[in-house]
C-alpha positions in Angstrom: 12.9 -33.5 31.5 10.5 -33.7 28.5 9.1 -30.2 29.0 12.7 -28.7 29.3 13.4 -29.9 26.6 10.4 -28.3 24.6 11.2 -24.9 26.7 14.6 -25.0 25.4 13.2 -25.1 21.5 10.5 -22.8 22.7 13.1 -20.0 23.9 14.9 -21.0 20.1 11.8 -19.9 18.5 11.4 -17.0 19.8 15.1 -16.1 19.5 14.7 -16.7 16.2 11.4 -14.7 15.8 13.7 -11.9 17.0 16.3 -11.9 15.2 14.1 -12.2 12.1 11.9 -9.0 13.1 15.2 -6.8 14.0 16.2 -7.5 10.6 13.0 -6.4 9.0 12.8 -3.4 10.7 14.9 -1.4 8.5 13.2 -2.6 5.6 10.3 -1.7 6.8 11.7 1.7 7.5 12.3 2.1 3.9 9.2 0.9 2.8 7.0 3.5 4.7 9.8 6.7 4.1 9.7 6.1 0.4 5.5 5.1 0.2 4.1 2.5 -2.6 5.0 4.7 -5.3 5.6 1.5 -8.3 3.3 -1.6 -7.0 3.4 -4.4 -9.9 4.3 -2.1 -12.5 1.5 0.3 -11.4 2.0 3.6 -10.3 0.2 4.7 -6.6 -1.0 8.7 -6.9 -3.0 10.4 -4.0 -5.9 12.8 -5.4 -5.2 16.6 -3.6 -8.2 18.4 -5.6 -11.8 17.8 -6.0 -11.7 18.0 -9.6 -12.7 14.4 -10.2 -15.5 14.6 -7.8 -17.4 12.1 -7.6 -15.6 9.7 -9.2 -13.0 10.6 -6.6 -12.6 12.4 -3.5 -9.1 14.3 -1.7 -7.6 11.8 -0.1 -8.1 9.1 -2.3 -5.8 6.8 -3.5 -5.5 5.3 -7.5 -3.7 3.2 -8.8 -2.8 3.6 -12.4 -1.4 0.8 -14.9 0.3 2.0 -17.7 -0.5 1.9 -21.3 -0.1 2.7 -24.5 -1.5 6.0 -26.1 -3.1 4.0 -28.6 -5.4 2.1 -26.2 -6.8 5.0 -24.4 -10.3 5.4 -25.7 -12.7 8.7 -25.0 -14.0 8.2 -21.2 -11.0 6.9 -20.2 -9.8 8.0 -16.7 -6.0 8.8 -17.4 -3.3 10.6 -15.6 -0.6 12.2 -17.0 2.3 14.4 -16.8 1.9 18.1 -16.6 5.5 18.8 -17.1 4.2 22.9 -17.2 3.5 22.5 -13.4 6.0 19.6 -12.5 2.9 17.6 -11.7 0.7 14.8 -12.3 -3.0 15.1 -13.4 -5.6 12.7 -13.3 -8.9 13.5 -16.2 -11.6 12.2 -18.4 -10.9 12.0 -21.7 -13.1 13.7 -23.8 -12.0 13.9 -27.3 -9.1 12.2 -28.9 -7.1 14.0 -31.8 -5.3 12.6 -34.2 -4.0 16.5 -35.5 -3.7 19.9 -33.8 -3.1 23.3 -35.6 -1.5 21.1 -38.7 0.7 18.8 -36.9 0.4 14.7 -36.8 0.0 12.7 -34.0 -2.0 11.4 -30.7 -3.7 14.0 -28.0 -5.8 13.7 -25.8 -8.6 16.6 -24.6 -9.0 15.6 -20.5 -11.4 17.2 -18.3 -11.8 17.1 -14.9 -15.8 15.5 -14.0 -16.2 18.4 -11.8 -14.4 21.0 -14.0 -16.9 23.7 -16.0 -14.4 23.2 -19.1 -12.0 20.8 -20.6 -8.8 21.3 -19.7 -5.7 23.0 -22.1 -3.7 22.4 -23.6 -4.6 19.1 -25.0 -2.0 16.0 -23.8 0.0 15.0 -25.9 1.1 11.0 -26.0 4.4 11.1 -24.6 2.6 12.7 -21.7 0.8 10.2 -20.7 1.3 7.8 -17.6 -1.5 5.6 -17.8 -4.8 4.8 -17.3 -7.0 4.1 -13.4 -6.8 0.7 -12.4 -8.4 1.1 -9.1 -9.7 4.1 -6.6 -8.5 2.9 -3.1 -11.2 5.4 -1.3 -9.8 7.4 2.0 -6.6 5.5 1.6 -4.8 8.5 1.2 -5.1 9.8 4.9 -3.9 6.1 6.3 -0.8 5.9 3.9 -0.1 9.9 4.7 -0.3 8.9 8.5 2.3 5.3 8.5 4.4 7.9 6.1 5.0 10.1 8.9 5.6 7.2 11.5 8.2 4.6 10.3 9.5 4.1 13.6 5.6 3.0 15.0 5.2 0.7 11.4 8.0 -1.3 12.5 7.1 -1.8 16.3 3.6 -2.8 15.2 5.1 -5.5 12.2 7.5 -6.4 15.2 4.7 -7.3 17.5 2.7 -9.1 14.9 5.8 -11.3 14.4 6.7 -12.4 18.0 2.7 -12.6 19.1 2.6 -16.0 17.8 5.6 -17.4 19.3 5.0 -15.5 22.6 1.5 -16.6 22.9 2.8 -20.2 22.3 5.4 -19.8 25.0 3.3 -18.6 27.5 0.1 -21.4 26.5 2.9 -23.9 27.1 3.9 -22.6 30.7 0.5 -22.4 31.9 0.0 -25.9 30.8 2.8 -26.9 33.1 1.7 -25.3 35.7 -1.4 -27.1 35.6 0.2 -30.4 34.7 2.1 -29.9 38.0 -0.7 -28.3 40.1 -2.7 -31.1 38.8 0.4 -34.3 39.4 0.7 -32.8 42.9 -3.1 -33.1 44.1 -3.7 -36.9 42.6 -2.5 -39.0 45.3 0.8 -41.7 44.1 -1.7 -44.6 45.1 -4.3 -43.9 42.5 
């Protein structure tokens, strides 16, 4: 009577479990359709060139904090706004100017690592969305492939939910099989 009873909560828990993983799933939908674009007030960019190489490789993934123009120092790794190509570009700085053909204020001259010249026009401040926090190498391919398979993502993080409460369920069976295989061999006189 005991082990029903533990069965019962058993069957509970995994109820439960269920419940709780079909209402992630469209969460986790969401997650992988729109990607990690703002993590902790960082911004997640995937390099498509080889300019950078070798500090960076296609297919990388950085992850940039933002700043302000002020803090950016020459050497810097920044990326920034090309709003003539409706991109973003991630550069060295080489040279920071405080005035260009007359006029006051903050650029900065980028160049790629692997680029023969420095890059033009200069960037200007308002440009700029911050500066690397931290080359994630290759992860670029893995986010591009659980972008293109939401439905997969949430089967896999439904899985990993109900393993531990299915492996528990079924541990607890086969202990009461053998606690019954085992009651039924020892004799009642023993």
């Amino acid at each position: 009577m005991k082990s029903m009873g533990r069965m019962k909560r058993v069957c509970l828990l995994t109820l439960a479990c269920l419940l709780i993983a079909a209402s992630l799933i469209p969460s986790v939908e969401a997650w992988t359709l729109v990607g990690s674009q703002a993590v902790f007030d960082c911004r997640v960019f995937e390099i498509h060139s080889g300019s950078m190489q070798p500090a960076f490789s296609v297919g990388d993934e950085i992850i940039v904090k933002p700043c302000k123009p002020e803090q950016v120092q020459k050497g810097d790794i920044i990326t920034y706004d090309d709003f003539f190509f409706d991109t973003y570009i991630t550069h060295r700085v080489t040279k920071i100017l405080t005035e260009l053909d007359g006029e006051q204020g903050l650029w900065f001259v980028t160049k790629g690592d692997s680029n023969p010249y420095e890059d033009f026009p200069p960037v200007r401040a308002n440009q700029l969305v911050g500066k690397l926090a931290l080359r994630l190498p290759g992860a670029g391919v893995v986010l591009a492939w659980i972008d293109g398979r939401p439905f997969i993502i949430a089967q896999l993080a439904i899985l990993l939910l109900l393993s531990w409460p299915l492996a528990t369920m079924l541990l607890f069976w086969l202990a009461l099989r053998k606690r019954k295989r085992i009651g039924q061999a020892i004799p009642e006189s023993l």
